[in-house]
MILONU-69311 format. One record per residue (C-alpha): residue number from 0; x negated, y negated, z. Coordinates in Angstrom, 1 decimal, decimal comma. Last residue first. Layout:
REM residues N
<NUM; <X; Y; Z>>
...
REM end
This chain:
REM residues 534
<533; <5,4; -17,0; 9,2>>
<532; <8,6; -18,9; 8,8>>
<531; <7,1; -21,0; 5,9>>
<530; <6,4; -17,5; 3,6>>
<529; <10,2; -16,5; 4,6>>
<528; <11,4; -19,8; 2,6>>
<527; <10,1; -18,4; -0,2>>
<526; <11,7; -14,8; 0,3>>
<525; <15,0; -16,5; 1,0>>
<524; <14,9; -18,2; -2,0>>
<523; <14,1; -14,7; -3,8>>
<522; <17,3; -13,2; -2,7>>
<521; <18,3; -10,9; 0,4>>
<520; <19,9; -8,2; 1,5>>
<519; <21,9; -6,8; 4,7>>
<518; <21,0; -10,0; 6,1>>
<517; <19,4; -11,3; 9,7>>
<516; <18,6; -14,3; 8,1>>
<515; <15,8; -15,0; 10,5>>
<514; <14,1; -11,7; 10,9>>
<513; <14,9; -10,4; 7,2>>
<512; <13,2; -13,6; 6,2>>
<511; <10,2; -12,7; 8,2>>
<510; <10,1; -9,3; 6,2>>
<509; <10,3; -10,7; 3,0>>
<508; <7,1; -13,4; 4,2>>
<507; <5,6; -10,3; 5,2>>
<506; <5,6; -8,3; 1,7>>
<505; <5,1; -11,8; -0,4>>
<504; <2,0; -12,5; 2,0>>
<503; <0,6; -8,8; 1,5>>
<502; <1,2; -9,0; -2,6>>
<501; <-0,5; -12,1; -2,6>>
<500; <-3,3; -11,2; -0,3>>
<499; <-4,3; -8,2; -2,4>>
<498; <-3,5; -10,2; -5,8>>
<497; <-6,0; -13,2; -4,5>>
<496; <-8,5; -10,7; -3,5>>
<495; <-8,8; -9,4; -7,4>>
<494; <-8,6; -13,2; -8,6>>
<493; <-11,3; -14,4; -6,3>>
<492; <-9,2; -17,5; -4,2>>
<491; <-10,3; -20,8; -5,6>>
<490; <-7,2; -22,5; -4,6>>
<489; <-6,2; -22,2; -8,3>>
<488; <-6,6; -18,5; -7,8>>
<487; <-4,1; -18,2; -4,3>>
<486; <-1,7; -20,6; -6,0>>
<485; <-1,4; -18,3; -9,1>>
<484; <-1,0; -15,2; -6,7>>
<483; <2,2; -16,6; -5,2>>
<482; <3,8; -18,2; -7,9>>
<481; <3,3; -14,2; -9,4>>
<480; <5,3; -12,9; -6,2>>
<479; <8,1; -15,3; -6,5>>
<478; <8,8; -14,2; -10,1>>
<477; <8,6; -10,4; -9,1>>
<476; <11,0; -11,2; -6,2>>
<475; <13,4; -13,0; -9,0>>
<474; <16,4; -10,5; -8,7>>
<473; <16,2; -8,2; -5,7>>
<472; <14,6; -5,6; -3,8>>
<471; <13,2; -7,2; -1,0>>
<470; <16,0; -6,3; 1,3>>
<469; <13,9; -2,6; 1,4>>
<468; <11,3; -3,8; 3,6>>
<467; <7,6; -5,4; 3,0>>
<466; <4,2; -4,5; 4,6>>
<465; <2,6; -1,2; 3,8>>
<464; <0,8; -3,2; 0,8>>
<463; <-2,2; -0,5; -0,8>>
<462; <-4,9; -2,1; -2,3>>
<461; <-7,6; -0,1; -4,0>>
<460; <-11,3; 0,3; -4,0>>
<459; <-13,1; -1,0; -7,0>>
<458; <-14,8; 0,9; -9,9>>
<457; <-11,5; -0,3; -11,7>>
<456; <-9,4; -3,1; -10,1>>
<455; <-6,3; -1,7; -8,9>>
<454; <-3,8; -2,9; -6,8>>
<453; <-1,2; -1,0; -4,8>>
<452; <2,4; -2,1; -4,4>>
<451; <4,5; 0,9; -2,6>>
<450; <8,3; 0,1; -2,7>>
<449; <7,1; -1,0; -6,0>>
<448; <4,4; -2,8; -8,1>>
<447; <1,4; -2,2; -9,6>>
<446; <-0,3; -5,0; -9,8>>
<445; <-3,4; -4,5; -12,0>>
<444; <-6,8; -6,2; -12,0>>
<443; <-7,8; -5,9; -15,3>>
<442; <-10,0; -3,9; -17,4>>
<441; <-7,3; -3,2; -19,9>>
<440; <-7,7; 0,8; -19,9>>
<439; <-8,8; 1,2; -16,2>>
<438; <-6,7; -0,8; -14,6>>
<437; <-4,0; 0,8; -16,4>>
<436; <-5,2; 4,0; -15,6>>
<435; <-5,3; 3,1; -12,2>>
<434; <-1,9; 1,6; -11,7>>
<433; <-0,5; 5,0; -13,1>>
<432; <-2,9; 6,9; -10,9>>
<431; <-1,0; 5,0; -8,0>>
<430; <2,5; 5,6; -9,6>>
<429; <2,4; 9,3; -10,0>>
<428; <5,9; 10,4; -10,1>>
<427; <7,5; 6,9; -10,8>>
<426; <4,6; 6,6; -13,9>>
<425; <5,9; 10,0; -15,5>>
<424; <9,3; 9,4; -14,8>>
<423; <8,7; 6,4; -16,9>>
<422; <7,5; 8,2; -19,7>>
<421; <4,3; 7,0; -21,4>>
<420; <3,5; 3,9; -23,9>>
<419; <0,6; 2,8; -21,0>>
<418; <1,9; -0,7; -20,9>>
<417; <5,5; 0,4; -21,3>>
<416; <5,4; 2,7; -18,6>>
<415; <3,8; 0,1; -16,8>>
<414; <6,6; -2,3; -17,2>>
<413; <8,9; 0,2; -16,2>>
<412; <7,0; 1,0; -13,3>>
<411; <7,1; -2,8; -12,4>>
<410; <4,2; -5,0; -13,9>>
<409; <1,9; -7,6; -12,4>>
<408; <-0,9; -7,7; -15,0>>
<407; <-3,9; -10,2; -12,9>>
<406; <-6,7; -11,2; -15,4>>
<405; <-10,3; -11,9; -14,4>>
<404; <-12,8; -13,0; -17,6>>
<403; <-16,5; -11,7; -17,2>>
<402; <-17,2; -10,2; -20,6>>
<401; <-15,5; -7,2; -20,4>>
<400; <-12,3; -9,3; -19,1>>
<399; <-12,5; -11,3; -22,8>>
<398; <-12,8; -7,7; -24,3>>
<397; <-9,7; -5,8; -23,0>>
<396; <-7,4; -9,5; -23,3>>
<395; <-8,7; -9,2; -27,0>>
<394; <-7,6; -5,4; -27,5>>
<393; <-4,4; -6,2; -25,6>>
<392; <-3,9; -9,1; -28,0>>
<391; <-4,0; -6,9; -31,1>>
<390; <-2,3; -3,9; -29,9>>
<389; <1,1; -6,0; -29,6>>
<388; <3,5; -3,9; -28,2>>
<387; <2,6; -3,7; -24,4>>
<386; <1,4; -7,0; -24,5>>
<385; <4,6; -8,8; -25,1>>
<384; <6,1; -6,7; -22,7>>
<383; <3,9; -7,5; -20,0>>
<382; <4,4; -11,2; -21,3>>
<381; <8,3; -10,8; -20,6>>
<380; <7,5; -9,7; -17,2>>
<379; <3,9; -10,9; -15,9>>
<378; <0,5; -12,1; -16,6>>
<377; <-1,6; -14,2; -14,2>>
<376; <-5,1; -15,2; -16,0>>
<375; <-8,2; -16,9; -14,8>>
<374; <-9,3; -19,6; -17,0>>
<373; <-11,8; -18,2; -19,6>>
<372; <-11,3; -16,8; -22,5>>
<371; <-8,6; -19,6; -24,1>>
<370; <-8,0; -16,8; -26,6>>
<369; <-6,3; -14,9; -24,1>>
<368; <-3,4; -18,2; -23,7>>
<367; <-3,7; -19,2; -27,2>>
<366; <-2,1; -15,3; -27,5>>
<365; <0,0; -15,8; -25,0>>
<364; <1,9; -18,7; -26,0>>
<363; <2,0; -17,0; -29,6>>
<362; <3,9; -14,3; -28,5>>
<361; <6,4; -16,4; -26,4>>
<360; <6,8; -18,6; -29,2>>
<359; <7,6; -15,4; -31,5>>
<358; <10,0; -13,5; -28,9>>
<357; <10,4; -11,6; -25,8>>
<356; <11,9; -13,6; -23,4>>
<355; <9,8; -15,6; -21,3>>
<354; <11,6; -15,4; -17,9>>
<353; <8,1; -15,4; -15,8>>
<352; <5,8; -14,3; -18,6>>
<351; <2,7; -16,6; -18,1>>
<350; <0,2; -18,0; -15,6>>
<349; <-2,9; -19,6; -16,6>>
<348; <-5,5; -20,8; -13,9>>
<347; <-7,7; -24,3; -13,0>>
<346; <-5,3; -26,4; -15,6>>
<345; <-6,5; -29,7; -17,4>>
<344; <-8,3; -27,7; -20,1>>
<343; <-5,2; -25,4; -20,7>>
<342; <-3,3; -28,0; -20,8>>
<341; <-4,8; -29,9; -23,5>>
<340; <-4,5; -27,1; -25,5>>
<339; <-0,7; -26,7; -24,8>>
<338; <-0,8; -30,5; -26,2>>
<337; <-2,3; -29,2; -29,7>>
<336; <-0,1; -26,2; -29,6>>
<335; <2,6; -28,0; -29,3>>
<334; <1,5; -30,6; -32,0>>
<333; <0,7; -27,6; -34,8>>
<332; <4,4; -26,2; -33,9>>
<331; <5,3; -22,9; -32,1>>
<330; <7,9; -21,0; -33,9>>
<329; <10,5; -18,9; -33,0>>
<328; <11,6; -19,7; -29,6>>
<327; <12,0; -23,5; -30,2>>
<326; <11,3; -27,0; -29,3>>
<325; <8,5; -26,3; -27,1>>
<324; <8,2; -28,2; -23,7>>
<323; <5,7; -29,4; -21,4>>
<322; <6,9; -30,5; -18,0>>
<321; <5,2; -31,1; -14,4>>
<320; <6,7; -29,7; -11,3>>
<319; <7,7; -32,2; -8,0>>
<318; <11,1; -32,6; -9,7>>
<317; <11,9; -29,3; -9,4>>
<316; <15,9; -28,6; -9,5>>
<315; <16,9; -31,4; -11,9>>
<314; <13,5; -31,2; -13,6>>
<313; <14,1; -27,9; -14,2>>
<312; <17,5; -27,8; -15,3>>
<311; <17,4; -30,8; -17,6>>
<310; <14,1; -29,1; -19,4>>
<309; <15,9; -26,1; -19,7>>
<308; <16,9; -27,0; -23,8>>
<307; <13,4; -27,9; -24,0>>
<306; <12,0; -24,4; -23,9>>
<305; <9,2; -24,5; -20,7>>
<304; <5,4; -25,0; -20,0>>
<303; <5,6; -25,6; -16,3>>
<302; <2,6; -28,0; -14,8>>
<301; <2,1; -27,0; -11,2>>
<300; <-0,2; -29,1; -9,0>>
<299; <-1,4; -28,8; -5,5>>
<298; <-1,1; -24,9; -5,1>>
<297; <-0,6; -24,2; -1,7>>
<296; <1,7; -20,9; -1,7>>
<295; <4,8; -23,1; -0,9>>
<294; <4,1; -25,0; -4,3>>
<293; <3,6; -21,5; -6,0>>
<292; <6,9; -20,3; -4,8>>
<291; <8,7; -23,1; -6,4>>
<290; <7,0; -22,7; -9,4>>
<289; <7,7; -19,2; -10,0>>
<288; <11,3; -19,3; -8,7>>
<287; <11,8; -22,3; -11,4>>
<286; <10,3; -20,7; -14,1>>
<285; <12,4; -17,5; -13,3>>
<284; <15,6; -19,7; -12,6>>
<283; <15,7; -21,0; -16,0>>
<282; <16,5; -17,5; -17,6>>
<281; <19,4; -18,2; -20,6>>
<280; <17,3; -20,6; -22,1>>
<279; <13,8; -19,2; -21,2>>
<278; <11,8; -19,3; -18,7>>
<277; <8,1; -19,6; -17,9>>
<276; <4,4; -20,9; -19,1>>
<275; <2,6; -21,6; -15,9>>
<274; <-0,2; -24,1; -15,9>>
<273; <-1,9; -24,0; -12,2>>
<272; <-3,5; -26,7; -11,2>>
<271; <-5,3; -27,0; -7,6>>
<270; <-5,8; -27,7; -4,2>>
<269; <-8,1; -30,4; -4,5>>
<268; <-6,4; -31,5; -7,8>>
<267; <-3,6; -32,7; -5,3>>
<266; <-6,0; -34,3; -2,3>>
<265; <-8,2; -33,2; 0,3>>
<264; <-10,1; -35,1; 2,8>>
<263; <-8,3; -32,5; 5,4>>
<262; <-9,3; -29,5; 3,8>>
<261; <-6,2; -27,0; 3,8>>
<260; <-7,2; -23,3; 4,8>>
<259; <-6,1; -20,9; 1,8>>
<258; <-3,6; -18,8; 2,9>>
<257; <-4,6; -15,3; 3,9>>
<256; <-5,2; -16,0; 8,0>>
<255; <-1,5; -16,3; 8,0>>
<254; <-0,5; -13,0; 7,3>>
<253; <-1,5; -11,8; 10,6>>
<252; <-2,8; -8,6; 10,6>>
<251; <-2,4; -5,1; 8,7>>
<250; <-3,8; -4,9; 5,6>>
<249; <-4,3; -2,2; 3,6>>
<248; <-7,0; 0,4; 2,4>>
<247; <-8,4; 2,8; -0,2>>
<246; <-11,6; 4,5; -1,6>>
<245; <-12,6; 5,4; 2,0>>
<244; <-16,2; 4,2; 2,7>>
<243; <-19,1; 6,4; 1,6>>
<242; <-22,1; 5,1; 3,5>>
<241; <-22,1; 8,1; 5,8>>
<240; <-18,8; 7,9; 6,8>>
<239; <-18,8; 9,3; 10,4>>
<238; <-20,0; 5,5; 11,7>>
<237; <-17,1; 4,2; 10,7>>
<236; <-14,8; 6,7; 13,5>>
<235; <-14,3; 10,3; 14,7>>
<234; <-14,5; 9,8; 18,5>>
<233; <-11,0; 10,7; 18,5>>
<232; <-9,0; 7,5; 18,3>>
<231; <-5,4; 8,3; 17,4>>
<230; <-3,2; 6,5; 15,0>>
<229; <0,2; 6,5; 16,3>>
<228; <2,7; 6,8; 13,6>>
<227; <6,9; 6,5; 13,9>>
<226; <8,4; 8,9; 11,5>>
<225; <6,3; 10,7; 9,2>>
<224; <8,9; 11,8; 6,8>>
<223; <10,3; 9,1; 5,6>>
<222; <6,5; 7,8; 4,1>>
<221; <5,8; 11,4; 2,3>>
<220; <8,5; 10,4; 0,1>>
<219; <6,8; 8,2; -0,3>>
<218; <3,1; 6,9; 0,1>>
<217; <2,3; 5,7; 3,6>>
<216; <1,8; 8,8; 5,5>>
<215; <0,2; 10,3; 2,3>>
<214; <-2,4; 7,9; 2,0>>
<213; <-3,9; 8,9; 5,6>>
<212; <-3,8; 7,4; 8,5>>
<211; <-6,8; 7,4; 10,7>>
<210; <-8,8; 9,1; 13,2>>
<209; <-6,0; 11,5; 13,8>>
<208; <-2,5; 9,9; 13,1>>
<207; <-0,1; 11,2; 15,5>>
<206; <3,4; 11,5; 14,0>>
<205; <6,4; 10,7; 15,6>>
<204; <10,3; 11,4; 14,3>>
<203; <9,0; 13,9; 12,2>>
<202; <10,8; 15,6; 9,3>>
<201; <8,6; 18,4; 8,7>>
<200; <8,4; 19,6; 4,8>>
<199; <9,6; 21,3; 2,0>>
<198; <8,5; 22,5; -1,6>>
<197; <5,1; 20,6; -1,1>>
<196; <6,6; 17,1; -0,4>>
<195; <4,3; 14,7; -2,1>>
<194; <2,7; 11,7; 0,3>>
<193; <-0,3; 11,4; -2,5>>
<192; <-3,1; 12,2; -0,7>>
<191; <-1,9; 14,3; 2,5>>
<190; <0,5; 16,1; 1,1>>
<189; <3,4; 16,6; 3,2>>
<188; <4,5; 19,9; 3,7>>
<187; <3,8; 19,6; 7,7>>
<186; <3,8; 16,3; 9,0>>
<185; <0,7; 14,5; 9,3>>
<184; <-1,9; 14,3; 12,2>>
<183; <-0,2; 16,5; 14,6>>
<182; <3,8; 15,6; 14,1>>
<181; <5,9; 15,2; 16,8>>
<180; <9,8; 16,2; 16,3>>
<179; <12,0; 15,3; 19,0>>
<178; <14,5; 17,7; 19,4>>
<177; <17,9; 19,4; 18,3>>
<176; <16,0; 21,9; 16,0>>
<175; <17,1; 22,5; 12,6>>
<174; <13,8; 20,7; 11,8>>
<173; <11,7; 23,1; 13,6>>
<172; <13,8; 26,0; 11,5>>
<171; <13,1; 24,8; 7,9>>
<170; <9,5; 24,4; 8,9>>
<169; <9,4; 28,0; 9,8>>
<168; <11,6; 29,4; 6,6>>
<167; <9,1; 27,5; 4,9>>
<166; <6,0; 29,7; 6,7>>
<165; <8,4; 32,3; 6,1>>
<164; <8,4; 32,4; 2,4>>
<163; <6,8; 29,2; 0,7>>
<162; <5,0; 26,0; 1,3>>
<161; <4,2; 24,8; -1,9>>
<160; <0,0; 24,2; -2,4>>
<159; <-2,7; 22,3; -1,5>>
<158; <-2,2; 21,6; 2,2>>
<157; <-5,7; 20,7; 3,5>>
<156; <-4,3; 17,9; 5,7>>
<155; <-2,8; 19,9; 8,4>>
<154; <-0,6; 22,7; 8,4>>
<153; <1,3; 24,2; 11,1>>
<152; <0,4; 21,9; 13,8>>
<151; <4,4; 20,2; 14,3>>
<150; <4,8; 19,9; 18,1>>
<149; <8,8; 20,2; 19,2>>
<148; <10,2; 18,6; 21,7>>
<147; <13,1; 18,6; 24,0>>
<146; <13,7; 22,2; 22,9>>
<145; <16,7; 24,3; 23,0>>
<144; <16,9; 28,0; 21,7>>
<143; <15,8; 30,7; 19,0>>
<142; <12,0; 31,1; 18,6>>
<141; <9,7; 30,2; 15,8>>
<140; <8,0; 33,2; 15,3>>
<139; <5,1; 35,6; 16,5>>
<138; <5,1; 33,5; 19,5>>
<137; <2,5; 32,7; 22,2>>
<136; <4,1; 32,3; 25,7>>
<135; <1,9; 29,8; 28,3>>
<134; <0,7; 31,0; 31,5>>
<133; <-2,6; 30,3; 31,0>>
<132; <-5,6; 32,6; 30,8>>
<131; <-4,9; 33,3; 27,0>>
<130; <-4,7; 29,9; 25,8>>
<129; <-8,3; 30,3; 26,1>>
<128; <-8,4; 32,8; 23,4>>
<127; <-6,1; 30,9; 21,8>>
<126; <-8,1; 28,2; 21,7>>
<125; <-11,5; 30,2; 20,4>>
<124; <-9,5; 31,4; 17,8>>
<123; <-8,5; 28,0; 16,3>>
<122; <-11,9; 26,9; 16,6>>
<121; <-13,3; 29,9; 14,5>>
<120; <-10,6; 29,5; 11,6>>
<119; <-7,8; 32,1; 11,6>>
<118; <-7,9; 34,1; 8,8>>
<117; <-7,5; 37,3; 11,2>>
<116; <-4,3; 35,8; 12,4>>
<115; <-2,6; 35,5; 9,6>>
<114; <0,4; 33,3; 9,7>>
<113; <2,7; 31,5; 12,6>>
<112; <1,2; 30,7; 16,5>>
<111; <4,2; 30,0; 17,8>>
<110; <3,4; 28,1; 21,6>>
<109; <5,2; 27,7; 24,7>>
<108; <5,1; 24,8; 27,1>>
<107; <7,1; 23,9; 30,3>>
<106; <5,2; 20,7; 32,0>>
<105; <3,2; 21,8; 35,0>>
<104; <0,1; 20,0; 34,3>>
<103; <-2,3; 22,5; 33,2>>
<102; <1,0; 23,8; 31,3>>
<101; <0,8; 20,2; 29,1>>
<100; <-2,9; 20,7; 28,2>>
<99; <-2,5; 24,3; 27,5>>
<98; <0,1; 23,6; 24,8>>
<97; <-1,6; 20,8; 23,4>>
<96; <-4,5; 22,9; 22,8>>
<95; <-2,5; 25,5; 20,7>>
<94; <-1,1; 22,3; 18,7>>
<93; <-5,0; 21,4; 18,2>>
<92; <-5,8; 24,9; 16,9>>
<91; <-3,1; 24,7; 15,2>>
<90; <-4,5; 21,8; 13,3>>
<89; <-7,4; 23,8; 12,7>>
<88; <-6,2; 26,3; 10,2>>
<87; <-4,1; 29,0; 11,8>>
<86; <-0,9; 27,8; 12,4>>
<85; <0,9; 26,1; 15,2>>
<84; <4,3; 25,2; 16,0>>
<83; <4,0; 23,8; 20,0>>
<82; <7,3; 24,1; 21,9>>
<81; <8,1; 21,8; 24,8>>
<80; <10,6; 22,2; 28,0>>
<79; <11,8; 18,7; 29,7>>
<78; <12,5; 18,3; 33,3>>
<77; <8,3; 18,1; 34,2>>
<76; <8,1; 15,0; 31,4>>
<75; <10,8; 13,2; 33,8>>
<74; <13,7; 10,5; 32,4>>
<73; <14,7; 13,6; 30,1>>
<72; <14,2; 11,5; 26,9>>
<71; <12,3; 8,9; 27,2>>
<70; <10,4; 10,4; 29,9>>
<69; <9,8; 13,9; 27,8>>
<68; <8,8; 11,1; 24,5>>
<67; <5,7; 9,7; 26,6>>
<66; <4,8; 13,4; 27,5>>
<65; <4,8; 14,4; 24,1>>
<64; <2,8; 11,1; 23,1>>
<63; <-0,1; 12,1; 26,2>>
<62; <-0,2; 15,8; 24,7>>
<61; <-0,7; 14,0; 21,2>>
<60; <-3,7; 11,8; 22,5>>
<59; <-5,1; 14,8; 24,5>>
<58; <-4,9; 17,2; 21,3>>
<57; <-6,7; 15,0; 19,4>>
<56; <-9,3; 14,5; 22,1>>
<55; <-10,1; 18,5; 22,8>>
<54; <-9,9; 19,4; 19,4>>
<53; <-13,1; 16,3; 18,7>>
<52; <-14,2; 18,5; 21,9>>
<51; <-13,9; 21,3; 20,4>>
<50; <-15,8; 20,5; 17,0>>
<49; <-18,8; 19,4; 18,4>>
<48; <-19,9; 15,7; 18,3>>
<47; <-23,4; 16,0; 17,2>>
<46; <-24,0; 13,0; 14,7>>
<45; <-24,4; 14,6; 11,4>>
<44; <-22,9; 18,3; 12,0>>
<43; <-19,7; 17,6; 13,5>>
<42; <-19,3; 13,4; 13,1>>
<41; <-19,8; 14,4; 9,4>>
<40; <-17,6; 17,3; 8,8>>
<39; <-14,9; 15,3; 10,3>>
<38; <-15,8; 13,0; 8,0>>
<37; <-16,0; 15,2; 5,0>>
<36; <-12,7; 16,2; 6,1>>
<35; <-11,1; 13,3; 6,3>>
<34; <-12,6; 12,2; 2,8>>
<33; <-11,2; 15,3; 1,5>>
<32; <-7,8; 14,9; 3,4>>
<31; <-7,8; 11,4; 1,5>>
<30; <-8,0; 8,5; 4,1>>
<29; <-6,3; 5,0; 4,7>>
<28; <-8,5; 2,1; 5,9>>
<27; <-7,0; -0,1; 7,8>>
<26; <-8,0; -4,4; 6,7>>
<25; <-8,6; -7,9; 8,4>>
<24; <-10,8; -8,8; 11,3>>
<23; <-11,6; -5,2; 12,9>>
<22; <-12,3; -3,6; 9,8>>
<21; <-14,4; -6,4; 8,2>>
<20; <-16,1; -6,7; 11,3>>
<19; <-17,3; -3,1; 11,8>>
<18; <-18,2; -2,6; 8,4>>
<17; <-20,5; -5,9; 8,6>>
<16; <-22,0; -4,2; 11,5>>
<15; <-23,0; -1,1; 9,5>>
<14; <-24,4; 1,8; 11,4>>
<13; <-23,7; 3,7; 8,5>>
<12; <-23,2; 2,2; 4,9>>
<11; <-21,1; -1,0; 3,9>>
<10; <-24,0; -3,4; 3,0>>
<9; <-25,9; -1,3; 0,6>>
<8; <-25,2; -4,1; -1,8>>
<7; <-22,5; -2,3; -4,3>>
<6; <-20,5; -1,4; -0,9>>
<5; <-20,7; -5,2; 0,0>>
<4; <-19,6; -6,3; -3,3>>
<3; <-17,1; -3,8; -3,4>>
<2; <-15,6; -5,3; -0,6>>
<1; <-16,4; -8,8; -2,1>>
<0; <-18,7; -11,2; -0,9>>
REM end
C-alpha cells in the first residue's frame, strides 16, 4: 500500500507501528514550522513532556555540537570562548540554555539576549532567570571581539517576516564573525517552509535540526545556508503527530533497495516492455540515452519508435533496442499508425518526448498515445511542449487520469512555465507550488525538476530528492531520468512511487559517478554507468 494509502486507511495515526517501520526502513520526513509547532504543541500538552525539559534536550544536543567544534578547533572545548545570539521567542530560550550548560562545565560562555524583553515567551524568561545564578554575561548587543563559536537562537521557525533594523544589523554582525557559526534548529532569516531568505540571514557552518529537518534546510537558498545538519532527537518524535503525518518527505537510504528485485525464473517479458517514442534527426542521442538508461534500470524489453533517417544510428549504438520507424515529421501514415497500435498492445508502459521535436508526427504520436487510455504514461521534453499548446490533448490526458489512468510529466521550470502558461521567474521562485499546481491541474503525477526535484501527486504527500550534486547538470540527464522511471513502471512499480525512486536512483547514481570519475562535470553516460556502481 501506498503512503497515502496508509494515511487514507487510518494506518499512519498515533501509536502506529506501520509509521515506525516505514520511517526507519526508507523515508525522513521534512516539517513546516506549523507542523513543528503543532507537534511541539502536541508532545507538550497531549503526551506530558513539559516544555523545559524538551529546552533542556535541544539545548544539550547543540551544547554537545559546540563542544565537538571547540576540539576541532582549539584542540580543548575549555581553550575556546563561545557566544550564544538569542532572542526572545523560544529558540533563545534554548541558546540561553546552551550558555548555562557550557559555564556548568567550565567552558567560556556569554549570551546577547537581542529584542523586547517584555515579549519574551514564558520559557524564555524562566532561562534567563536561571541564567541569572551563573556567571555567564547577558548582552544588550552583539558584542565586539573574537569568538571560537557563535550559537545562532535569534529566530526560530516562526519567522514570517523580513528581518529588519537592528535585529538585521545582529545577524549581519554574527556572520562578520571569525567563527564557527552553529545554528539552533535553522539558521536565522531562513524561512522555514520554503528555504527563502527573509531580507538576510545566518550563514551557518552547523545547524542542529530539532526533531527533524525542515523544508527550508533543504530548499534553496535556504540549503547554503544551513551548513552541515545534525538532526537532534528531543523526545519530540511520530508519536507527537496525532495522525497528521508531515505533508512531505525524502529518502535517505541505500539506493539499492529501489530497484526492482530480479526473479530468478524470470525471463525478458518478465521484466517488462516499455514502448518509448524518441529522437529526432538532429537529436539521436535522446532516444538512445533513454533506452540505454532504461536497460540499466531493469526493463527487459525496450521497443524505440524513431524517424527512419536515425534508424542507422540507433541500431548501430543499441542493438539490444527494438525499432519502429515513421518516414516523416509531418505526417503520420494510416500503416504507421496501424503498427504503432500494435505496439501499444505489446508494450506494459508508454514513454514519449525524449528528442521529439516539436512537430506534426510528434503531435499525433501523442495523441494515439492518450487516446490509448490505459498503459501507464511517461511524458517528457518535446511532448511537454506538445502539451503545453495543444488544449485539446491536455483536456483528454486530464480526463483519462480522472478515470484511473497514471501519467508521469517530467518537465524542467521551463517546461512548467510552459505547462502552466506563466512566467518563468514565477515557477523558479516558487518551484514546489509550481509542481503542485500542475499536479493539480492535469491530475498527474508531476516531476518537477531541479536542483530540488519534488513530485506531486495531488491529495498526496510530496517527494522531495536531497540526493544529487551540481555535476548533474548536463545535456541528456532529463533523458536518462525518464529511462529510468519507464523501467520502474514496466517492472510493475506504482507509477507515483516509481517517479520517487526514479528521481532518488538518478540523484545517487550522479553522485556515485562523481565518486568514481572524480570530474569537475559530468555527462549522462556517466550518470548510467553511476546507477551500476551503486
Amino acid at each position: 500500500m501506498t503512503f497515502a494509502g496508509l494515511q487514507a486507511e487510518g494506518l499512519l495515526g498515533r501509536n502506529s507501528p506501520l509509521l515506525y517501520q516505514r520511517i526507519g526502513e526508507n523515508m525522513e520526513y521534512l516539517v513546516t514550522g506549523s507542523e513543528m509547532r503543532a507537534y511541539d504543541n502536541d508532545t507538550i500538552h497531549q503526551i506530558g513532556i513539559p516544555a523545559l525539559v524538551l529546552m533542556e534536550r535541544a539545548a544539550l544536543k547543540v551544547s554537545c555540537c559546540v563542544e565537538e567544534e571547540l576540539i576541532r578547533r582549539c584542540g580543548s572545548a575549555h581553550k575556546g570562548k563561545v557566544l550564544c545570539v538569542c532572542g526572545t521567542g523560544n529558540n533563545g530560550g534554548d541558546g540561553l540554555c546552551v550558555a548555562r550548560l557550557l559555564a556548568e562545565k567550565g567552558i567560556s560562555a556569554e549570551a546577547a539576549l537581542l529584542g523586547e524583553r517584555e515579549r519574551m515567551t514564558e520559557e524564555t524568561g524562566r532561562q534567563l532567570a536561571i541564567l541569572a545564578h551563573y556567571d555567564v554575561v547577558v548582552h544588550r548587543t552583539v558584542p565586539e571581539g573574537a569568538y571560537d563559536v557563535v550559537v545562532d537562537a535569534l529566530f526560530g521557525t516562526g519567522l514570517t517576516r523580513e528581518i529588519t533594523g537592528a535585529l538585521r544589523e545582529a545577524v549581519e554582525a554574527v556572520n562578520k564573525k571569525q567563527a564557527c557559526r552553529i545554528a539552533v534548529d535553522i539558521p536565522s532569516g531562513i524561512n522555514s517552509d520554503t528555504g527563502k531568505v527573509m531580507g538576510v540571514a545566518v550563514k551557518a557552518d552547523r545547524t542542529v535540526a530539532l526533531a527533524f529537518r525542515k523544508r527550508g534546510h533543504c530548499l534553496y537558498p535556504g540549503a547554503l545556508y544551513a551548513g552541515e545538519i545534525t538532526v537532534a532527537d528531543i523526545g519530540i518524535t511520530e508519536v507527537s503527530f496525532g495522525g497528521n503525518a508531515p505533508g512531505m518527505y525524502t529518502y535517505t537510504e541505500n539506493p539499492k533497495r529501489y530497484l526492482p528485485e530480479r526473479k530468478p525464473d524470470g525471463n525478458k517479458g518478465t521484466f517488462g516492455k516499455l514502448l518509448l517514442i524518441a529522437g529526432s534527426e538532429k537529436m539521436a542521442g535522446a532516444a538512445l540515452l533513454a533506452a540505454r538508461s532504461a536497460y540499466k534500470a531493469g526493463a527487459g524489453m525496450v521497443k524505440l519508435v524513431i524517424p527512419e533517417k536515425i534508424r542507422e544510428i540507433v541500431q548501430v549504438s543499441l542493438p539490444e533496442a527494438l525499432i519502429q520507424t515513421y518516414e516523416s515529421h509531418q505526417k503520420i501514415t494510416e500503416e504507421e499508425e496501424r503498427l504503432f497500435a500494435e505496439s501499444m498492445k505489446w508494450a506494459d508502459a508508454i514513454a514519449i518526448g525524449c528528442g521529439l521535436t516539436v512537430c506534426e508526427s510528434g503531435k499525433r504520436l501523442l495523441e494515439l498515445a492518450i487516446a490509448q487510455g490505459e498503459l501507464p504514461l511517461v511524458i517528457d521534453a518535446d511532448g511537454l511542449n506538445i502539451l503545453a499548446y495543444e488544449e485539446k490533448l491536455r483536456k483528454c490526458l486530464r480526463e483519462s487520469c480522472r478515470q484511473g489512468r497514471k501519467a508521469v510529466l517530467t518537465p524542467h521550470m521551463g517546461e512548467l512555465a510552459r505547462l502552466l502558461h506563466r512566467p518563468v521567474e514565477e515557477i523558479v521562485a516558487a518551484e514546489t507550488e509550481g509542481t503542485m499546481q500542475a499536479a493539480k491541474e492535469t491530475g498527474c503525477i508531476v516531476v518537477g525538476k531541479s536542483a530540488r526535484t519534488c513530485v506531486c501527486q495531488e491529495d498526496a504527500p510530496l517527494f522531495l530528492n536531497t540526493a544529487g550534486n551540481d555535476k548533474m547538470a548536463t545535456a541528456g540527464s532529463g533523458d536518462v531520468l525518464t529511462g529510468m522511471i519507464a523501467a520502474l513502471v514496466v517492472q510493475g512499480m506504482e507509477p507515483r512511487e516509481a517517479a520517487c525512486a526514479g528521481v532518488y536512483l538518478h540523484a545517487c547514481a550522479g553522485d556515485a559517478a562523481v565518486r568514481t570519475a572524480g570530474s569537475a562535470v559530468l555527462t549522462a553516460t556517466d550518470i548510467i554507468e553511476g546507477l551500476c556502481a551503486l
